[in-house]
Wavefront OBJ file of the C-alpha trace (Angstrom):
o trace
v 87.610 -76.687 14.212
v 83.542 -76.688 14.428
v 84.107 -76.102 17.760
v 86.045 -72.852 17.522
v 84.219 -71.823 14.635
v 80.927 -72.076 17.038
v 82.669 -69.822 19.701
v 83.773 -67.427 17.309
v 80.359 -66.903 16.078
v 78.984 -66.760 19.695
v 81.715 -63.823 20.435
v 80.957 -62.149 17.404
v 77.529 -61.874 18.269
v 77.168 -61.618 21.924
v 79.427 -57.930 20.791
v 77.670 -57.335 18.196
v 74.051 -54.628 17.791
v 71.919 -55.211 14.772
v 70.650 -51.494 14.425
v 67.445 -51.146 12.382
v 66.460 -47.704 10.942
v 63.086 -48.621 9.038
v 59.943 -45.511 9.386
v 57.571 -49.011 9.315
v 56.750 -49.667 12.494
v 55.099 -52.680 12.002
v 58.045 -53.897 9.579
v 60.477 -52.650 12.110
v 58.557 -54.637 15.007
v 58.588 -57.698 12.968
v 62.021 -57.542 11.366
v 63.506 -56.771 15.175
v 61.560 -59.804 16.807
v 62.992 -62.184 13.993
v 66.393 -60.769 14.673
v 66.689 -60.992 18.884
v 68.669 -63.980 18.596
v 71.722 -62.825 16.232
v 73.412 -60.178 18.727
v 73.337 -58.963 22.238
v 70.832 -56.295 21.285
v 68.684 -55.767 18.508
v 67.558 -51.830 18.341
v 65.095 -50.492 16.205
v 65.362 -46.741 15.185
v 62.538 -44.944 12.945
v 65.448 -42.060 11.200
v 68.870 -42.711 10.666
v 69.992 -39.867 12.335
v 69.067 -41.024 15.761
v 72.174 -43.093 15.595
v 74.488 -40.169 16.214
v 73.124 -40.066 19.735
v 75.161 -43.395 20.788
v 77.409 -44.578 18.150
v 78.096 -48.588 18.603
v 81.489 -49.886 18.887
v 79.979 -52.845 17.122
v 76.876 -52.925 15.233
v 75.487 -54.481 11.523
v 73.028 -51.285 10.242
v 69.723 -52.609 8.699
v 68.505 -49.842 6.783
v 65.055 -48.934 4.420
v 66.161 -47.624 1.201
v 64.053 -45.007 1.667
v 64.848 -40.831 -0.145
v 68.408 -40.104 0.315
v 68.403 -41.969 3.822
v 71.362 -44.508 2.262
v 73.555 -41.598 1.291
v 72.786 -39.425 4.101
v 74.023 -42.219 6.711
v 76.988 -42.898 4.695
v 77.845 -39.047 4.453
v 76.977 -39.144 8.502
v 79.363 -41.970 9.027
v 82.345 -40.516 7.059
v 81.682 -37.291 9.289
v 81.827 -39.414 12.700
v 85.033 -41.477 11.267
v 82.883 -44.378 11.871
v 82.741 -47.878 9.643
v 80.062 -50.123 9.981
v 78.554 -52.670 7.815
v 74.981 -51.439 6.187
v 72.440 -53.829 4.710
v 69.818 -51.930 2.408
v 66.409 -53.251 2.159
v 65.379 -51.854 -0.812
v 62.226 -52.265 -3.651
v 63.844 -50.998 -6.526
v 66.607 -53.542 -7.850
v 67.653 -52.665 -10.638
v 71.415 -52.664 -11.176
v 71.885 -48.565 -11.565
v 69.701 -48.687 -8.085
v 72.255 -51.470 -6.481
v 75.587 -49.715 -8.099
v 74.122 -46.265 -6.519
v 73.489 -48.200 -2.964
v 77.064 -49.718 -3.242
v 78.304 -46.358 -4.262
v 77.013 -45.059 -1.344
v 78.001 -47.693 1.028
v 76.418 -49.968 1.349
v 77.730 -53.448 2.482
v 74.219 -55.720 0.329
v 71.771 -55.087 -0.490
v 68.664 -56.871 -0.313
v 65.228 -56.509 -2.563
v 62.250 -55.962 -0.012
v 59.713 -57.412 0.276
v 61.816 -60.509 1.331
v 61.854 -63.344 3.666
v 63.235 -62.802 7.106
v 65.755 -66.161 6.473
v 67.342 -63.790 4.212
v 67.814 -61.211 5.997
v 69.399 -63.470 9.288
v 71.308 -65.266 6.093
v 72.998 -62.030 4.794
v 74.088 -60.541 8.959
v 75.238 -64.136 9.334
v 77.532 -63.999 6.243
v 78.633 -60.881 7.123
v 79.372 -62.271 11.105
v 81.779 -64.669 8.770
v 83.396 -62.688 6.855
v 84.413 -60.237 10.670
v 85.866 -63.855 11.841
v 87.647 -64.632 8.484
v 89.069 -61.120 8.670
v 90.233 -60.982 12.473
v 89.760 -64.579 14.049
v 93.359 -63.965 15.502
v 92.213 -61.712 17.892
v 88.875 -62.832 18.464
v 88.140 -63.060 21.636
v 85.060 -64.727 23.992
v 83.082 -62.127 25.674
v 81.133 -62.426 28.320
v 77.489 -61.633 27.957
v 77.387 -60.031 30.832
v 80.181 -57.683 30.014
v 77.596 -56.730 26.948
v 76.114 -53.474 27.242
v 74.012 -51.133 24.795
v 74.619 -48.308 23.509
v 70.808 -47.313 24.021
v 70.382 -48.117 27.610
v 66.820 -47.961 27.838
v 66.726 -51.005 25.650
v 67.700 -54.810 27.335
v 69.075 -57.658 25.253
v 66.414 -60.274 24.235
v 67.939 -63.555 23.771
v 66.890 -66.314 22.690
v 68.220 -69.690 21.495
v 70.893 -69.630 18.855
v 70.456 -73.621 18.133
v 71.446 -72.609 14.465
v 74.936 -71.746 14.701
v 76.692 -75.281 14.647
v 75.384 -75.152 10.801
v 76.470 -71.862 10.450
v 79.916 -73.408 11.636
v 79.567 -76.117 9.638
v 78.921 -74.389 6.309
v 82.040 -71.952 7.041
v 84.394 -75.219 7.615
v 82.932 -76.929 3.649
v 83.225 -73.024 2.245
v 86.745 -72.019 2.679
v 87.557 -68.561 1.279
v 88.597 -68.547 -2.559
v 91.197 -65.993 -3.773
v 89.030 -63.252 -4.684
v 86.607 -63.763 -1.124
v 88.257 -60.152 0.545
v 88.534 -57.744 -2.322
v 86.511 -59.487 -5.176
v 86.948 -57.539 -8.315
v 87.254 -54.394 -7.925
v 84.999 -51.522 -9.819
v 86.492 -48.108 -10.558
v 84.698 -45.211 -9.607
v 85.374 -41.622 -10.381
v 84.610 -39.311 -7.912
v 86.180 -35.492 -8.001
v 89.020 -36.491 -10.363
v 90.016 -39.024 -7.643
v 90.246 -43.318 -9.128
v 88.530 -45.118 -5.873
v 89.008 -49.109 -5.932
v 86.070 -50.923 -4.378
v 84.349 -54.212 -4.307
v 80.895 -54.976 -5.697
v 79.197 -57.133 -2.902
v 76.118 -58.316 -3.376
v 73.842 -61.033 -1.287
v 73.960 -64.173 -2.939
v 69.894 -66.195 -2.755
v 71.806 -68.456 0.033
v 72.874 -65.145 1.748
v 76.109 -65.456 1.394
v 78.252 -62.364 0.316
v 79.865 -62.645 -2.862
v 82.014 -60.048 -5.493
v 80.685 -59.594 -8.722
l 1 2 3 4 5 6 7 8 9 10 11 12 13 14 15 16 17 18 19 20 21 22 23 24 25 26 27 28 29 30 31 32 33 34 35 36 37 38 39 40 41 42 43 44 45 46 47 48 49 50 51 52 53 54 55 56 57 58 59 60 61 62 63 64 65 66 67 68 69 70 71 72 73 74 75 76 77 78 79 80 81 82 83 84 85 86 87 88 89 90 91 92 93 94 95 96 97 98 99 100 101 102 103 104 105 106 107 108 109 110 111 112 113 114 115 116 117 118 119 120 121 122 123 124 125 126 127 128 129 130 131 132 133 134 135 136 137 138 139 140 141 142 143 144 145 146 147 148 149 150 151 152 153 154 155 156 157 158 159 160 161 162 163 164 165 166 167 168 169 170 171 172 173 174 175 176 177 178 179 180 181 182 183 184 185 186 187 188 189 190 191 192 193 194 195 196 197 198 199 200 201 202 203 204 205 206 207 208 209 210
């Protein structure tokens, strides 16, 4: 089971971008080093509109919580039909700030500054949950069939000695009853009830409902 837990993580990211959107550029050089090894490419963007130019099939968004930049990709995303995971790094934390980010959103959020584990903890726990959801039709894909979206940019690579305990911990952590929807939070928007799930990212990284 290890086994196939190790090639389903290898499949999920050799398909997978991790597209950062961070005005830093020394934080966005840093953060996009640490990251080469969790999916075929790792692209850094300064403005979260640049996305539109190449939407991913498959990407995690990494995104400063930065103005109305949160809200504005959401509102982008909803306009393209498009559904992607978004991970907020954000320096306020207080719960309004997190419910608003959610609201908005976002898949965790995460306070910043914070430790780069973290952040490869919280895309890896969100690589398991995609292999919970749809491990039936998981498939291996060939790195070589891998291509960007950005094609000016070329995968770095480098060695992903750390997934056999990723593995590992999914085989001891088997999904409780409330792991998909959590408990979910009623939110009023224009007379309409919306059910959604808090997520947050556990100190471990894991994803958990609140």
């Amino acid at each position: 089971m290890q086994v196939k837990l190790i090639e389903a993580m290898e499949a999920v990211m050799d398909r997978h971008q991790i597209i950062l959107i961070d005005s830093d550029v020394r934080r966005r050089a840093q953060i996009s080093h640490a990251l080469t090894n969790l999916a075929a490419f790792v692209i850094p963007l300064e403005h979260y509109s640049e996305i539109s130019q190449a939407w991913p099939d498959e990407a995690i968004i990494l995104i400063e919580d930065r103005g109305d930049s949160v809200a504005s990709l959401h509102r982008m995303m909803q306009l393209h039909n498009r559904t992607l995971p978004v991970v907020v790094l954000t320096g306020e934390t207080s719960a309004l700030r997190k419910s608003e980010l959610l609201f908005n959103g976002a898949t965790a959020c995460l306070p910043w500054p914070c430790d780069i584990a973290r952040i490869k903890t919280t895309v890896q726990a969100i690589f398991a949950r995609r292999i919970r959801k749809a491990e039936p039709r998981t498939a291996v894909t060939s790195p070589e069939a891998t291509t960007s979206s950005f094609p000016q940019l070329t995968a770095a690579r480098s060695s992903r000695a750390d997934i056999p305990a990723i593995a590992t911990t999914l085989v001891q952590s088997e999904p409780g009853p409330h792991s998909e929807a959590g408990r979910p939070e009623s939110v009023r928007r224009s007379g309409v009830l919306i059910e959604r799930p808090l997520v947050h990212a556990a100190p471990d990284g894991a994803l958990q409902a609140e």
